[in-house]
DRENBADO-844449 format. One record per residue (C-alpha): residue number from 1; x, y, z. Coordinates in steps of 0.001 Angstrom, whole numbers. Each point is the difference from the previous one (the first is absolute). Layout:
// residues N
PT	pos	c1	c2	c3
PT	NUM	X	Y	Z .
...
//
This chain:
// residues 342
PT	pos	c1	c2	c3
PT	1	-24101	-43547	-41896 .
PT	2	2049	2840	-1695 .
PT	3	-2981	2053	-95 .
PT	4	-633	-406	3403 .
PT	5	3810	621	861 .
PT	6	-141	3220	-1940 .
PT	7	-3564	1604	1840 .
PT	8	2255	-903	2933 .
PT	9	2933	1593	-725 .
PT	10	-2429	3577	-1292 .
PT	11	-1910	-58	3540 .
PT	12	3158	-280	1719 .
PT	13	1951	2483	-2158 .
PT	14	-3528	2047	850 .
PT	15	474	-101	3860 .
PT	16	3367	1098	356 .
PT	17	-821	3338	-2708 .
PT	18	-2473	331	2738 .
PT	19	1950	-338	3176 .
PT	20	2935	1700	-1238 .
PT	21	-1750	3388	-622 .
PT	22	-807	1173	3329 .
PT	23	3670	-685	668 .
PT	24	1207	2036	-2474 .
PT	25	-2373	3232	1381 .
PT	26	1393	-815	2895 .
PT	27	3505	319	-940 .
PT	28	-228	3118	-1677 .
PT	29	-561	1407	3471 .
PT	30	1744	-1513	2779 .
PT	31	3150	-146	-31 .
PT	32	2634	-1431	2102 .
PT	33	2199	2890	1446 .
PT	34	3353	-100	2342 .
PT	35	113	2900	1876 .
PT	36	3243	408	2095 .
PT	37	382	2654	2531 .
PT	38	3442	895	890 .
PT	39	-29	1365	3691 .
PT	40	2695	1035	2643 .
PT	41	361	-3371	1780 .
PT	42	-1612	-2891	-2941 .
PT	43	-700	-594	-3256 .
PT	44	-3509	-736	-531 .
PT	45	-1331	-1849	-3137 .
PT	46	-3963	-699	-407 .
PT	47	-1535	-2415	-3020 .
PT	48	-3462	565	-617 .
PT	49	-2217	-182	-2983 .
PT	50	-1755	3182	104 .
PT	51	-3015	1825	-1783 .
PT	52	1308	2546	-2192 .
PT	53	-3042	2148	-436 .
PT	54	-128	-21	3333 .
PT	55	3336	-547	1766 .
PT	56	-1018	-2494	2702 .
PT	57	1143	-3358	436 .
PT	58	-2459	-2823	-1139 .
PT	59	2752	-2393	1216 .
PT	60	3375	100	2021 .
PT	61	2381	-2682	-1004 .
PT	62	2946	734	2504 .
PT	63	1800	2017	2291 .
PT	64	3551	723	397 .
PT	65	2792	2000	2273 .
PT	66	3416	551	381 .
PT	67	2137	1568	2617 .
PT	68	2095	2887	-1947 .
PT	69	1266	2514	2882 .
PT	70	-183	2680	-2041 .
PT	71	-614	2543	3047 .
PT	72	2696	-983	2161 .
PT	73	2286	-22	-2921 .
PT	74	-821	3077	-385 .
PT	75	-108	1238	3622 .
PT	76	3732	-991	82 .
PT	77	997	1960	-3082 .
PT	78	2816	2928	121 .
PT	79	-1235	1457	-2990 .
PT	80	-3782	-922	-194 .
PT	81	467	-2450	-3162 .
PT	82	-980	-3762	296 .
PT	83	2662	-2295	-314 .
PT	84	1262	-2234	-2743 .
PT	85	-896	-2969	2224 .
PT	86	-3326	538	854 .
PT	87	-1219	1603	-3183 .
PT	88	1250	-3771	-1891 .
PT	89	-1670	-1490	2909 .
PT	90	-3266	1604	-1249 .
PT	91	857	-994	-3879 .
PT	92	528	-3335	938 .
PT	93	-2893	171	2314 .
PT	94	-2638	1276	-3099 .
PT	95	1536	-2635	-2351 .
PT	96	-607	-2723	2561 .
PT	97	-4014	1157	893 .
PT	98	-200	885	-4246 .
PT	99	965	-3541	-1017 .
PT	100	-2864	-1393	2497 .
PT	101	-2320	2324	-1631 .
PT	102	1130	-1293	-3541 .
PT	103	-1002	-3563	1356 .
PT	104	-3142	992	989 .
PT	105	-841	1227	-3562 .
PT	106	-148	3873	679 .
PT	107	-241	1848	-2945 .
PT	108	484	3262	1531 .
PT	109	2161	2046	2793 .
PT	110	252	3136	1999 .
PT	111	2173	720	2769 .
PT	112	123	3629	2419 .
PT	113	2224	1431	2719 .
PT	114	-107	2681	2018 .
PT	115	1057	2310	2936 .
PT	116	3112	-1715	273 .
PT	117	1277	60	-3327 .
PT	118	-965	3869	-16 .
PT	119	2440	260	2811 .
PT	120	2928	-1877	-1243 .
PT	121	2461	2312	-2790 .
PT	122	14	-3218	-2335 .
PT	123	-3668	-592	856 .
PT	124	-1668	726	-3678 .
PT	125	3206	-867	-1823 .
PT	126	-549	-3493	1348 .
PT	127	-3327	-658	-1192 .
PT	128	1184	784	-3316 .
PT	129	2595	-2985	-100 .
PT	130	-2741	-2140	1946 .
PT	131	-2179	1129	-3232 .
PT	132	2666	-1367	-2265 .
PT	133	1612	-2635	2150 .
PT	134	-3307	-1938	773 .
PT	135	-2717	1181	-3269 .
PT	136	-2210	1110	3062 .
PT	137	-1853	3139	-695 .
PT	138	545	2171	3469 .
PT	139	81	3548	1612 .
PT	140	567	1792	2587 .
PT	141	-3140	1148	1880 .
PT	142	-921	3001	1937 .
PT	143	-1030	-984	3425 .
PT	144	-3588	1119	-422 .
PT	145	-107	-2219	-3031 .
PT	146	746	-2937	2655 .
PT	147	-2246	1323	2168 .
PT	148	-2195	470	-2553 .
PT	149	510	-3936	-1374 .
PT	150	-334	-1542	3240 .
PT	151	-3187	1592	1212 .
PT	152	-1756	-1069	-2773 .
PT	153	1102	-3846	158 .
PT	154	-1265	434	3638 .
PT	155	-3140	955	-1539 .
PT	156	-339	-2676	-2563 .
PT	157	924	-2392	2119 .
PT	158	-2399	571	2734 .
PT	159	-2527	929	-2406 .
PT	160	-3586	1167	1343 .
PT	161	1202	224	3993 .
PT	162	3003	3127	-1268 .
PT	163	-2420	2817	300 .
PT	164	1750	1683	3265 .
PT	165	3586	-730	-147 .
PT	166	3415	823	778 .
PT	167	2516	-1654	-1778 .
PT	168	3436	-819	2106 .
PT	169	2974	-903	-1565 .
PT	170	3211	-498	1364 .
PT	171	3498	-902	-1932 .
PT	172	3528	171	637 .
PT	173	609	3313	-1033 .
PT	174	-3267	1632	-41 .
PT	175	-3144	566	1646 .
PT	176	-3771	899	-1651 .
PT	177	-3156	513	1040 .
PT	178	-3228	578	-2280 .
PT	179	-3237	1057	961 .
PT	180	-2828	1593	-2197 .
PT	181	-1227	3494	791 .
PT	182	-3349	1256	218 .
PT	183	162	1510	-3991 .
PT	184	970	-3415	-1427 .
PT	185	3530	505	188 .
PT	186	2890	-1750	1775 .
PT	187	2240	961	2959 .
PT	188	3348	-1233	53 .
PT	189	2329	-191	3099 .
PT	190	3856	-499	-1380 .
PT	191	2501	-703	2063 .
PT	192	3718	-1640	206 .
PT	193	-538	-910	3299 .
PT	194	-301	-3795	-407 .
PT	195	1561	-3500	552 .
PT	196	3821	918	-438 .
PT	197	67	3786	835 .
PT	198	-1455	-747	3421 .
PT	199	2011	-3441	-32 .
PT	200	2696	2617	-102 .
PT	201	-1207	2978	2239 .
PT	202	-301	-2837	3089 .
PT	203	3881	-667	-591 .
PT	204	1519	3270	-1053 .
PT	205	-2703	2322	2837 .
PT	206	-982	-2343	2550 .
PT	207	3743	-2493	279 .
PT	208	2066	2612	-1379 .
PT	209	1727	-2198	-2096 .
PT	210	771	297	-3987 .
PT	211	-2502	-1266	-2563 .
PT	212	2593	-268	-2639 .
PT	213	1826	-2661	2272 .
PT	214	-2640	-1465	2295 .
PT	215	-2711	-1825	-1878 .
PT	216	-2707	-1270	2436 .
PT	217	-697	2139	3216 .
PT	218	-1039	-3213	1579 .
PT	219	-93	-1244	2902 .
PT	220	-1758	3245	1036 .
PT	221	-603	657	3569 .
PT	222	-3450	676	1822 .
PT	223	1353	3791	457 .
PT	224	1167	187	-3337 .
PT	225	-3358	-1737	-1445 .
PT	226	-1748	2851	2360 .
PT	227	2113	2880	-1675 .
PT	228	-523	-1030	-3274 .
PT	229	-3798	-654	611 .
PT	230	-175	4062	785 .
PT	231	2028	1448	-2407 .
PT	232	-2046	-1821	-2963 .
PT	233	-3476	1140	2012 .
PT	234	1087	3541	-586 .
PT	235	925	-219	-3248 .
PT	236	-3132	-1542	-1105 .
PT	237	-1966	2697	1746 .
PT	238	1615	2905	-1718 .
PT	239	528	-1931	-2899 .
PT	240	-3114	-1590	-1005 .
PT	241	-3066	3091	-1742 .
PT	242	-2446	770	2327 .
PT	243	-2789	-1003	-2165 .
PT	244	961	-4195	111 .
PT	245	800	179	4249 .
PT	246	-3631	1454	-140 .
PT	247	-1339	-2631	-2507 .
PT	248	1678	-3067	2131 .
PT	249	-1713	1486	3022 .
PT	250	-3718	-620	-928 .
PT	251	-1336	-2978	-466 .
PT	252	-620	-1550	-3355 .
PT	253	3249	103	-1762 .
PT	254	2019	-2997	-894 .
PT	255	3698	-64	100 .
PT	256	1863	-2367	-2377 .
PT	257	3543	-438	574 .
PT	258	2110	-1179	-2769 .
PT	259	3155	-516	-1361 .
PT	260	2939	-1663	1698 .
PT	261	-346	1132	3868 .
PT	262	-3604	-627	157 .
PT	263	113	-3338	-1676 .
PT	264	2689	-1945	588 .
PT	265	2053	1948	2839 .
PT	266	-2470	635	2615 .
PT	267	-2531	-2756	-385 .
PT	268	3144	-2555	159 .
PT	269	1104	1487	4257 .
PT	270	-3814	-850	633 .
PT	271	-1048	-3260	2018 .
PT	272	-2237	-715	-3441 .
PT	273	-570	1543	-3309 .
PT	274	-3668	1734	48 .
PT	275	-1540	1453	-3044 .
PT	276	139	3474	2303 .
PT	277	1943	983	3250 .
PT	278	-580	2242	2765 .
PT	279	2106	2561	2119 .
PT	280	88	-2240	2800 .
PT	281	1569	-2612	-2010 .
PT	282	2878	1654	-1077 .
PT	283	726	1404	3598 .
PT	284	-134	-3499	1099 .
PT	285	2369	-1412	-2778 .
PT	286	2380	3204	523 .
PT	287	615	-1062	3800 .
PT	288	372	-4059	-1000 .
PT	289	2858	1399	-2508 .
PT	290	1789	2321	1441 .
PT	291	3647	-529	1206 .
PT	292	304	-3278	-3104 .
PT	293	2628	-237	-1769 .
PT	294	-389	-265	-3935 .
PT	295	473	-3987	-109 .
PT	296	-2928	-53	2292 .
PT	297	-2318	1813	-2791 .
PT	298	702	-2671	-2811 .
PT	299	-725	2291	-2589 .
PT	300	2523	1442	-3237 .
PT	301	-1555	3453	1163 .
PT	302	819	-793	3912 .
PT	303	1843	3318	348 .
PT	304	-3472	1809	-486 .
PT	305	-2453	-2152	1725 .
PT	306	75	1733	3063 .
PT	307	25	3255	-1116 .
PT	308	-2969	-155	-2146 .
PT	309	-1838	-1280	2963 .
PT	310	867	3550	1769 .
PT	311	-904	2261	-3218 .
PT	312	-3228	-1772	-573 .
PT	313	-966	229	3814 .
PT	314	998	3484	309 .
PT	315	-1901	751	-3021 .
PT	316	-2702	-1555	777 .
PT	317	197	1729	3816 .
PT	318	168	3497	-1465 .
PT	319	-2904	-464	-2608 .
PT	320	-2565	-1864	2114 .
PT	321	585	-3317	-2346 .
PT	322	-1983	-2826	1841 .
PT	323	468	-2575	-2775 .
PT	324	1760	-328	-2968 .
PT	325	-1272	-2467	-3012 .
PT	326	2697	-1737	-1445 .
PT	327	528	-164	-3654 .
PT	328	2028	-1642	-2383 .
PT	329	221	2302	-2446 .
PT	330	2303	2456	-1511 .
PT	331	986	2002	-3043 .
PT	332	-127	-2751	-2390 .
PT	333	-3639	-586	727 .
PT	334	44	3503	-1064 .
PT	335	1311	-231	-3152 .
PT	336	-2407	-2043	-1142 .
PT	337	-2765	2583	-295 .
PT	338	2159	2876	-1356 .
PT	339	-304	176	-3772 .
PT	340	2855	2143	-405 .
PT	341	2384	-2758	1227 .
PT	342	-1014	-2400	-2733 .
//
């Protein structure tokens, strides 16, 4: 029998030599990544295992946010520095989404911020203690380099049907849009008019009250919702580069919205979530909302709900936008692909 026992044992031993191997080619590639993007209004933390020859995901393992105000602490600043308060919010915040990742077995991290820590006096000084608070490598980023990041997660993630496409993304303190142009290269539209600085221009031009004091602007009136509606329609039409108002006008091109507005803020003051929405369904859900108070919007971002429903129209009335494809994606997708982050 103990020859028997022993053959055994030697196929056995044989079969697991022979199973393990493709395993171990398949470690030294993939990796599993956090990727955290630190943005005006949430802390966003992606776990993936990802190829790295080739930066794209082979598969997610989980998704994770945060509400960190950063913009409207910062809109509220006398001397254009973040606070104490929300800046350990945002430590705390990392440490929290980290130790998830750590449970999840990542092996590697990355996080980026941008416009709004460009803007803020402490902005880059931060990142350094978040460098040495948390043991996350991260950095500032130009906004073209978000631009730049979140056009090309669009891409991956829609894969084959991302060959005419404008790229949409709207955050608390900053707005981007990315288009290719004719010679291969992209087109980026930068702006700071987004979520809180037209949360803000609706209470400080339209009610005439103080920002700095007054939080929401809501309820807002019919007239007011009428006022606002115009005053974002012009500034998208002598905002936005001739060259994308012409691209959205012909047929063909896709627009994928991403990023906090897009996903979460608008879809949510819809009768359902749709994988797209039209025009006509955010002039519908702007007249069911207006004149609610923020209880009646059930949301930690309830302040901004409305508003965002009048940028995205008015945007969309200025530029011809019939439909928007919603996206959840964002900078952290991004990261992924970027071998200079790793």
């Amino acid at each position: 029998m103990r020859p028997i026992l022993n053959i055994t044992l030697l196929v056995g031993l044989f079969l697991c030599f022979c199973m393990a191997r493709p395993a171990s080619a398949q470690g030294a590639t993939v990796v599993r990544r956090a990727a955290f993007d630190i943005g005006s209004a949430n802390i966003k933390c992606i776990i993936a295992d990802v190829d790295i020859s080739t930066g794209l995901i082979v598969n997610p393992v989980a998704t994770l946010s945060e509400k960190v105000d950063f913009a409207e602490d910062l809109a509220r600043s006398y001397d254009d520095n973040l606070s104490k308060e929300v800046m350990t919010q945002g430590i705390k915040t990392l440490d929290k989404l980290k130790a998830v990742a750590v449970e999840r077995n990542a092996l590697e991290y990355s996080a980026v911020g941008g416009r709004i820590f460009q803007e803020a006096q402490n902005g880059r000084a931060y990142f350094v203690r978040i460098r040495q608070e948390t043991g996350i490598p991260s950095r500032v980023i130009s906004e073209q380099q978000a631009a730049m990041l979140s056009y090309h997660a669009v891409r991956q993630e829609m894969g084959d049907k991302a060959h005419d496409l404008l790229v949409w993304d709207i955050g608390g303190n900053s707005m981007q849009m990315t288009i290719r142009k004719p010679d291969g290269g992209l087109l980026f539209y930068i702006d700071p008019m987004a979520s809180i600085a037209f949360k803000n221009v609706v209470i400080h031009n339209i009610q005439r009250k103080d920002f700095n004091t007054t939080v929401s602007p809501n309820p807002v009136s019919a007239d007011e919702a009428e006022q606002a509606l115009a005053y974002i329609q012009a500034h998208a039409a002598m905002t936005v580069p001739l060259y994308i108002a012409n691209r959205v006008s012909r047929p063909g091109l896709t627009v994928a919205g991403i990023g906090g507005v897009h996903y979460y803020s608008v879809p949510e003051m819809l009768d359902e979530r749709k994988v797209t929405y039209t025009r006509e369904e955010v002039a519908h859900a702007l007249k069911k909302w207006i004149g609610k108070p923020d209880k009646d919007f059930d949301s930690e971002f309830a302040e901004s709900r409305l508003t965002n429903l009048i940028m995205v129209l008015g945007y969309m009335d200025a530029l011809g936008i019939k439909e928007v494809l919603s996206l959840k994606i964002n900078q952290a997708d991004g990261l992924f692909a970027a071998r200079e982050f790793w």
